[in-house]
PyMOL commands that place a pseudoatom at each C-alpha (Angstrom):
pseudoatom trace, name=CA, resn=UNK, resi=1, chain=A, elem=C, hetatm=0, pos=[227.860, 69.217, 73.591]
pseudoatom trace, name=CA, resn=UNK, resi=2, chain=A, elem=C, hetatm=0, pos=[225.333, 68.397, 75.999]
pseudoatom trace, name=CA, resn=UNK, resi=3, chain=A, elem=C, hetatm=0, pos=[222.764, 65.201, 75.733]
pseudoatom trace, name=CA, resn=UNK, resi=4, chain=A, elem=C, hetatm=0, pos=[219.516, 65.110, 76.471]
pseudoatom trace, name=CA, resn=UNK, resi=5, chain=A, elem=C, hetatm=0, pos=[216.063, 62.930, 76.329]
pseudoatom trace, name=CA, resn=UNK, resi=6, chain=A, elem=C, hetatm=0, pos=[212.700, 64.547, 75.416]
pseudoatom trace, name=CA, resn=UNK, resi=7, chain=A, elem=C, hetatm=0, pos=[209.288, 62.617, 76.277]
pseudoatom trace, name=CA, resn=UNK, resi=8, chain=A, elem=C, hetatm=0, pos=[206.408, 63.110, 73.859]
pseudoatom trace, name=CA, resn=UNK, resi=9, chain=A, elem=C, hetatm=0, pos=[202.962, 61.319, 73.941]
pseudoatom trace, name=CA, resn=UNK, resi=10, chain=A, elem=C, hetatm=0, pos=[202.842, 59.968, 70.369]
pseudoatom trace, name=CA, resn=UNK, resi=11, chain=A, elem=C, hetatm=0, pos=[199.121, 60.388, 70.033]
pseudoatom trace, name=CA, resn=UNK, resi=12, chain=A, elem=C, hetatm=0, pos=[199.771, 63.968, 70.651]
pseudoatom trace, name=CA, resn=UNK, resi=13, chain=A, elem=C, hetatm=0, pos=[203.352, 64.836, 69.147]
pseudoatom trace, name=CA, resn=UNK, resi=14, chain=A, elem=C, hetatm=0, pos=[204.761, 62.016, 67.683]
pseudoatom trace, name=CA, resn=UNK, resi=15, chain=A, elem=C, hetatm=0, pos=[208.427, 61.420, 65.426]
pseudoatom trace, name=CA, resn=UNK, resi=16, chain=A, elem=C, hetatm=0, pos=[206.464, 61.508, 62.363]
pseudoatom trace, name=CA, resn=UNK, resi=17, chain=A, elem=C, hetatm=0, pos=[205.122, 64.724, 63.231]
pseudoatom trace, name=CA, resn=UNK, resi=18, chain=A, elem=C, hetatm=0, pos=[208.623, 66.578, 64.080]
pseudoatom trace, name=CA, resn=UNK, resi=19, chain=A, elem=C, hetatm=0, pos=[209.539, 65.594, 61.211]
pseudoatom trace, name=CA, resn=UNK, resi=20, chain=A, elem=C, hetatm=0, pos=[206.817, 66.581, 59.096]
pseudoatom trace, name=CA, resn=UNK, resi=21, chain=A, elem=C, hetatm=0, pos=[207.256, 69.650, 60.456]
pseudoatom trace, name=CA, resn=UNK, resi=22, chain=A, elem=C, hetatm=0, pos=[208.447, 72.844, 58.361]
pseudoatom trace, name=CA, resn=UNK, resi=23, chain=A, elem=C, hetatm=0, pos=[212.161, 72.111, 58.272]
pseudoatom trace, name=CA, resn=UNK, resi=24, chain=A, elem=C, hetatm=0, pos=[211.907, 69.198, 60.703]
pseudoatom trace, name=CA, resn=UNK, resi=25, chain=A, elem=C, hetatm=0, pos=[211.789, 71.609, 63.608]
pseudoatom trace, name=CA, resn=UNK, resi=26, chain=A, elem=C, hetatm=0, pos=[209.023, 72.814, 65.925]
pseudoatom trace, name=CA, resn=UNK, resi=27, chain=A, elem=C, hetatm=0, pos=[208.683, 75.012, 69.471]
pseudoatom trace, name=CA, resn=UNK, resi=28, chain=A, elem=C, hetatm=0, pos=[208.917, 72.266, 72.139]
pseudoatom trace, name=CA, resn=UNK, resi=29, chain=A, elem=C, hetatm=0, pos=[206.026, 74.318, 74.081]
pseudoatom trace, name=CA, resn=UNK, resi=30, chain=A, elem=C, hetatm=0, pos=[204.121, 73.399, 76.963]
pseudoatom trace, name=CA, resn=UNK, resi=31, chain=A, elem=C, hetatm=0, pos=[206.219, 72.205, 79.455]
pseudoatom trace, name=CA, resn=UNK, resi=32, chain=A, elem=C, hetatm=0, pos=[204.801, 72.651, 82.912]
pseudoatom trace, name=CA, resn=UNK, resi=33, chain=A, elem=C, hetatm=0, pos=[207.031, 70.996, 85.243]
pseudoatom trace, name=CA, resn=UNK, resi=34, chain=A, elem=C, hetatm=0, pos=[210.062, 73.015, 87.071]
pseudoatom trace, name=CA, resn=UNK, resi=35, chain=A, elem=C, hetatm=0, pos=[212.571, 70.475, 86.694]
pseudoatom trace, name=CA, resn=UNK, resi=36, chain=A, elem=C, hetatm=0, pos=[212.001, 69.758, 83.354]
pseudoatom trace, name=CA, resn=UNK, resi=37, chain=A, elem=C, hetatm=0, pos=[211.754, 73.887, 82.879]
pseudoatom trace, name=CA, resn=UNK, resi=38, chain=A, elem=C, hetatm=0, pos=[215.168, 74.381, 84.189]
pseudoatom trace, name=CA, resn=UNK, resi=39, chain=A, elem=C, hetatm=0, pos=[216.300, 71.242, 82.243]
pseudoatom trace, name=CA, resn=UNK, resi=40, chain=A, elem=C, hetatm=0, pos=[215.512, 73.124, 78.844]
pseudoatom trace, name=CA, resn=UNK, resi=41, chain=A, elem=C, hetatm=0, pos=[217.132, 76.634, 80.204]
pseudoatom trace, name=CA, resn=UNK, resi=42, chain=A, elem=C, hetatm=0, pos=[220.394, 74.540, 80.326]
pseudoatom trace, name=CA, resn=UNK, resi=43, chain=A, elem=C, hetatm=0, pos=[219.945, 73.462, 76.699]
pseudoatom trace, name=CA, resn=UNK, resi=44, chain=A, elem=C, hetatm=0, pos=[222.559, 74.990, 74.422]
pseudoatom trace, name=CA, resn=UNK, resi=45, chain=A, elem=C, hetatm=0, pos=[222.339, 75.466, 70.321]
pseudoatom trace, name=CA, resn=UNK, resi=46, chain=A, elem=C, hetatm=0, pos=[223.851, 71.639, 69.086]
pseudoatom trace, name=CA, resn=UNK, resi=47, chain=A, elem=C, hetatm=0, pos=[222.859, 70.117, 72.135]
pseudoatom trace, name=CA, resn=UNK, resi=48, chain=A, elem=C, hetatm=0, pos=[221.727, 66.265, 70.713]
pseudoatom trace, name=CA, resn=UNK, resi=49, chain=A, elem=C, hetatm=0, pos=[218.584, 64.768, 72.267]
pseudoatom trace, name=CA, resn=UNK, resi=50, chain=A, elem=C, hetatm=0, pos=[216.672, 61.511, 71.913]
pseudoatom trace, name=CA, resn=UNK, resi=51, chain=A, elem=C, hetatm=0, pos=[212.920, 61.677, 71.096]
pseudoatom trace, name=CA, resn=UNK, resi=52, chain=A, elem=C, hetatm=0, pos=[211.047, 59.944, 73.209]
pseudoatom trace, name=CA, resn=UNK, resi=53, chain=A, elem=C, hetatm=0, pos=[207.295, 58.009, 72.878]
pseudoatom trace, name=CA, resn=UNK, resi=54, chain=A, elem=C, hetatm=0, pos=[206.027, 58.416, 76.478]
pseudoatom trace, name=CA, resn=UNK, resi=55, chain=A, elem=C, hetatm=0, pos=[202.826, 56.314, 77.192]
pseudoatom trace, name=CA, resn=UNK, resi=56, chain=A, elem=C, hetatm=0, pos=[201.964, 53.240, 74.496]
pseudoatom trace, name=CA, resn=UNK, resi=57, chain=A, elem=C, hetatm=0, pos=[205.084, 52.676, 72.951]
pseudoatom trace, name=CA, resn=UNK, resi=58, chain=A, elem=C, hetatm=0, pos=[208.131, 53.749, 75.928]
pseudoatom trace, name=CA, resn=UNK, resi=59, chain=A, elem=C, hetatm=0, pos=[210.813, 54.241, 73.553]
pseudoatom trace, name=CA, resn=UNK, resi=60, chain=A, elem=C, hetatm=0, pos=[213.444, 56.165, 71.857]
pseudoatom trace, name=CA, resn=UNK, resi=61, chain=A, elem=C, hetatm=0, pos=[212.580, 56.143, 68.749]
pseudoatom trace, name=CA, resn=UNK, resi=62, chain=A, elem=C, hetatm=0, pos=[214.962, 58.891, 67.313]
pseudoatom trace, name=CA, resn=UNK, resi=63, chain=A, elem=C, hetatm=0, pos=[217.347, 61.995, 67.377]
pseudoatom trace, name=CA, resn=UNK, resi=64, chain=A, elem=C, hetatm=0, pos=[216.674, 65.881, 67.654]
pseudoatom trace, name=CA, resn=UNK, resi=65, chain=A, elem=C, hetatm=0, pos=[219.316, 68.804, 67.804]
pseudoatom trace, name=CA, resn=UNK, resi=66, chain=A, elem=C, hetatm=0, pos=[219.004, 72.226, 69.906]
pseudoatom trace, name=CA, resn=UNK, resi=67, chain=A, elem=C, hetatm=0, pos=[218.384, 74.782, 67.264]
pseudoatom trace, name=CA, resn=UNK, resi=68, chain=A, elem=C, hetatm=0, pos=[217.319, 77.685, 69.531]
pseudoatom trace, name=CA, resn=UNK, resi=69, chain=A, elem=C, hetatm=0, pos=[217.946, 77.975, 73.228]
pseudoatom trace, name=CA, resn=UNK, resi=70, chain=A, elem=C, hetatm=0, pos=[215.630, 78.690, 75.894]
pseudoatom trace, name=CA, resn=UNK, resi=71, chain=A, elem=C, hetatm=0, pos=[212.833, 81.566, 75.641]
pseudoatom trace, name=CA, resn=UNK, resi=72, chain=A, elem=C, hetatm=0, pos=[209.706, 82.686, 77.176]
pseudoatom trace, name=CA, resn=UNK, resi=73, chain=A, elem=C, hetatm=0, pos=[206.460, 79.972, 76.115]
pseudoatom trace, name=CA, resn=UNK, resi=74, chain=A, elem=C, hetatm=0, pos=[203.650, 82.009, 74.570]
pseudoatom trace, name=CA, resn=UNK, resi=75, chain=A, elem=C, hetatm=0, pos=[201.265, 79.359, 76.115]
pseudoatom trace, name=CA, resn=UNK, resi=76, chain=A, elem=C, hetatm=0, pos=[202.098, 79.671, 79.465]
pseudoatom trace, name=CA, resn=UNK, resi=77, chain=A, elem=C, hetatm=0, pos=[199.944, 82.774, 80.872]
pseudoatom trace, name=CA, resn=UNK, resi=78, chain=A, elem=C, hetatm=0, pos=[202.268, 82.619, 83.865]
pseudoatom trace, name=CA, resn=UNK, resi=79, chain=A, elem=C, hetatm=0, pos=[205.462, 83.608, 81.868]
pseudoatom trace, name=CA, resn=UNK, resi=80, chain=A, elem=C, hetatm=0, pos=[207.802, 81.421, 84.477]
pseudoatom trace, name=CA, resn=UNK, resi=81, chain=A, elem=C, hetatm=0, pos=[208.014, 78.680, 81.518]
pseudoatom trace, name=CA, resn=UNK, resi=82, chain=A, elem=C, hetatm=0, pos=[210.202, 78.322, 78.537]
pseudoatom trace, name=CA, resn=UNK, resi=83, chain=A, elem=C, hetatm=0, pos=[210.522, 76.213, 75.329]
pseudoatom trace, name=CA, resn=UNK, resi=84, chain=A, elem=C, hetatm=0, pos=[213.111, 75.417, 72.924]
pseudoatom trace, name=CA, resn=UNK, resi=85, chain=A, elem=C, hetatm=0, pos=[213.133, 74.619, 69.361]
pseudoatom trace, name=CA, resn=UNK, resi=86, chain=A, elem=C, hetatm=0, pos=[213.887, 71.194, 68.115]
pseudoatom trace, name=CA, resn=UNK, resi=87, chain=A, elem=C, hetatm=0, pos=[214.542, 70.166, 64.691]
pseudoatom trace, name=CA, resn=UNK, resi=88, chain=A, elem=C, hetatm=0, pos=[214.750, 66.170, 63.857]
pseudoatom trace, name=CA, resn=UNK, resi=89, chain=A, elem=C, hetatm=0, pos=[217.790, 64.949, 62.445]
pseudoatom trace, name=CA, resn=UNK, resi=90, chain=A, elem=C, hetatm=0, pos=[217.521, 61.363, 62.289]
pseudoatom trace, name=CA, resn=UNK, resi=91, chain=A, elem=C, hetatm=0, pos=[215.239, 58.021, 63.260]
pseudoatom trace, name=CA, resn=UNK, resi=92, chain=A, elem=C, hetatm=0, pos=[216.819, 55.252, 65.309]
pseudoatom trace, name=CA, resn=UNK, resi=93, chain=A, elem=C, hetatm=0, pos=[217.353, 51.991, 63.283]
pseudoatom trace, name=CA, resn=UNK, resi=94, chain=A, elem=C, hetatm=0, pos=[216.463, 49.755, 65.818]
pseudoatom trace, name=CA, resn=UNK, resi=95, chain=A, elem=C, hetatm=0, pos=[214.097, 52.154, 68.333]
pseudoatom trace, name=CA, resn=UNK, resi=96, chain=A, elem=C, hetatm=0, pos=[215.494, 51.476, 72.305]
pseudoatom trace, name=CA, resn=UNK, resi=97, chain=A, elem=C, hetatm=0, pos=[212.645, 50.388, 74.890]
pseudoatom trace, name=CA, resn=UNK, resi=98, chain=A, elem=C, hetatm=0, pos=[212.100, 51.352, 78.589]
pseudoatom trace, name=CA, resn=UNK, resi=99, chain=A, elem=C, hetatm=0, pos=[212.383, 47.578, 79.088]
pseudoatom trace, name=CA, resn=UNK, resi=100, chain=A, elem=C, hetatm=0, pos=[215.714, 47.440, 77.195]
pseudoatom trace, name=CA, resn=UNK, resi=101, chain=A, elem=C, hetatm=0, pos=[217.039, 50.750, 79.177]
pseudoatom trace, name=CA, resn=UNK, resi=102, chain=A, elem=C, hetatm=0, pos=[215.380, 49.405, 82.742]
pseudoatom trace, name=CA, resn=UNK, resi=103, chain=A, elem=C, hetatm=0, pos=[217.181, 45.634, 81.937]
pseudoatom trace, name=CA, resn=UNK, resi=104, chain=A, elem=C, hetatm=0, pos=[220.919, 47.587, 81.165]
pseudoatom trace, name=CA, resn=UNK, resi=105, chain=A, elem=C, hetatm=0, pos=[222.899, 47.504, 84.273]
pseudoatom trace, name=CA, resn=UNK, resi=106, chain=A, elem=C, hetatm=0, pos=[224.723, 51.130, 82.880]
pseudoatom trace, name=CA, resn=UNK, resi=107, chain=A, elem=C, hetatm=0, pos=[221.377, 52.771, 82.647]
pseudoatom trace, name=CA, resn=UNK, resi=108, chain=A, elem=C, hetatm=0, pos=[220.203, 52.095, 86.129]
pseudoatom trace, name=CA, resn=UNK, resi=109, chain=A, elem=C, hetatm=0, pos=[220.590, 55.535, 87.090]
pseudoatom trace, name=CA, resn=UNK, resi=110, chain=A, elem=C, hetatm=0, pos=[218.689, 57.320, 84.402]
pseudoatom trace, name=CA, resn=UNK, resi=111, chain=A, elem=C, hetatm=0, pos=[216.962, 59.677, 84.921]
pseudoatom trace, name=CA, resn=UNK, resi=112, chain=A, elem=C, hetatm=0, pos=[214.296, 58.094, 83.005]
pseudoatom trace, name=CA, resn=UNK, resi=113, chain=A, elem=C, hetatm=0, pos=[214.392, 55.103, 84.938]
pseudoatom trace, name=CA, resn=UNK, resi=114, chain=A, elem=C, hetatm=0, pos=[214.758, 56.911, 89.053]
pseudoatom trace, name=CA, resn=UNK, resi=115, chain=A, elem=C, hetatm=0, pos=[212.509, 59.546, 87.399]
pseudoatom trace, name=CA, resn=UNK, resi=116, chain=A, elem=C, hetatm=0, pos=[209.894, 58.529, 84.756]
pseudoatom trace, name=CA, resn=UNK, resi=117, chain=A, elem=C, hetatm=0, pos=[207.369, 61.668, 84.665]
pseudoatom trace, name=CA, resn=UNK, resi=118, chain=A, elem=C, hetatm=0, pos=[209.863, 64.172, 84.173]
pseudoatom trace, name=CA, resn=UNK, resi=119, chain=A, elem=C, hetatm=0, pos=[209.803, 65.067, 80.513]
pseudoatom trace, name=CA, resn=UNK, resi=120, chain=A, elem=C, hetatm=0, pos=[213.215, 66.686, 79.616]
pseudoatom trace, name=CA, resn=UNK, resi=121, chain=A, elem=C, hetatm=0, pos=[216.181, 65.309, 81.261]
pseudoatom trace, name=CA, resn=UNK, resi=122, chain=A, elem=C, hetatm=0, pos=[219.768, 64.934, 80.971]
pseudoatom trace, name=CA, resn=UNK, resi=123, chain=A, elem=C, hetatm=0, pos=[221.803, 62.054, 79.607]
pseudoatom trace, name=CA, resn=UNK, resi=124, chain=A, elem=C, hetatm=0, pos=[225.434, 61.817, 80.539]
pseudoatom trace, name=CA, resn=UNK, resi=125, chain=A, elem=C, hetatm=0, pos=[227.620, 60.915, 77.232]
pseudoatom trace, name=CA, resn=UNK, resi=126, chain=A, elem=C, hetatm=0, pos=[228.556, 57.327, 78.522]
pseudoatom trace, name=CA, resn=UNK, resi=127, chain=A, elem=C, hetatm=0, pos=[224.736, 56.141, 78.641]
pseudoatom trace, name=CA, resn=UNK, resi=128, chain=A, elem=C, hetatm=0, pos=[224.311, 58.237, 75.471]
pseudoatom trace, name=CA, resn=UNK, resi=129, chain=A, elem=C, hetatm=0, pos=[226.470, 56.435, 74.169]
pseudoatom trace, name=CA, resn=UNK, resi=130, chain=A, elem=C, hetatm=0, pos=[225.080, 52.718, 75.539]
pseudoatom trace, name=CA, resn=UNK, resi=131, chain=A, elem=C, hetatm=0, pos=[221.662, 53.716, 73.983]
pseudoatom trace, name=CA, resn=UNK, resi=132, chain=A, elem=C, hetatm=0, pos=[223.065, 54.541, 70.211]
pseudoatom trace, name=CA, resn=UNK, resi=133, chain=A, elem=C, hetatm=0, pos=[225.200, 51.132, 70.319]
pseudoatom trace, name=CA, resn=UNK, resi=134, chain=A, elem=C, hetatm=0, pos=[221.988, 49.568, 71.396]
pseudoatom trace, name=CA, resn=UNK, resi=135, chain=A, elem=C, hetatm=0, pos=[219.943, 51.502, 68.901]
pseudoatom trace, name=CA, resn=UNK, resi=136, chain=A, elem=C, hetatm=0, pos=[222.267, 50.035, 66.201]
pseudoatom trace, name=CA, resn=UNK, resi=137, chain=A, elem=C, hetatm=0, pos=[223.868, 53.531, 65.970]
pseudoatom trace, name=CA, resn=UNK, resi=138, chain=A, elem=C, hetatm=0, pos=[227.201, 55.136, 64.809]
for i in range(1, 138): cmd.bond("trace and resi %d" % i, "trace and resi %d" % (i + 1))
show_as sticks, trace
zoom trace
């Protein structure tokens, strides 16, 4: 299984929405960036990610799981871009702040921390790890 970190702007998409959503799974559509394009065409079906509130709030605030890999984005007219579909499987007790993340010596290289636009990115298991201990996690 491979880990990874998804950024949403709450206002926009927020954890209450995905999982409101029919079966607790939507299209995570609209992706624009290459990086973060080829991030999701590496995504597998199990892969675990953390949901992310980009903007106000800068935390993890809970988990989603790969339920389809990689296809074409009907939004993007280009057809170079891809989305996934994510389906929420569980809230973080105690959500885990950029300020937390940036202040834990094992999280320095993040992706999220040396890269803080990108919006999909990979998390190795030992900082996935870090971040559900901090998050009060099993």
């Amino acid at each position: 299984m491979n880990y990874w970190l998804v950024k949403s702007e709450p206002d926009v998409w927020s954890w209450s929405d995905q999982c409101k959503a029919k079966g607790r799974t939507t299209a995570w559509e609209g992706v624009r960036n290459a990086q973060a394009c080829n991030n999701m065409k590496l995504m597998r079906k199990g892969d675990r990610a953390f949901f992310y509130h980009s903007n106000k709030d800068r935390q993890i605030v809970g988990v989603v799981e790969v339920v389809k890999e990689a296809y074409p984005d009907p939004t993007d007219e280009t057809g170079r871009f891809v989305m996934v579909d994510l389906r929420a499987l569980e809230a973080l007790k105690a959500p885990v702040t950029l300020a937390e993340i940036k202040a834990a010596p094992r999280l320095s290289e993040m992706a999220l921390v040396r890269q803080s636009r990108l919006s999909v990115m990979p998390i190795d298991p030992s900082a996935w790890k870090t971040i559900m201990k901090m998050a009060e996690m099993k």
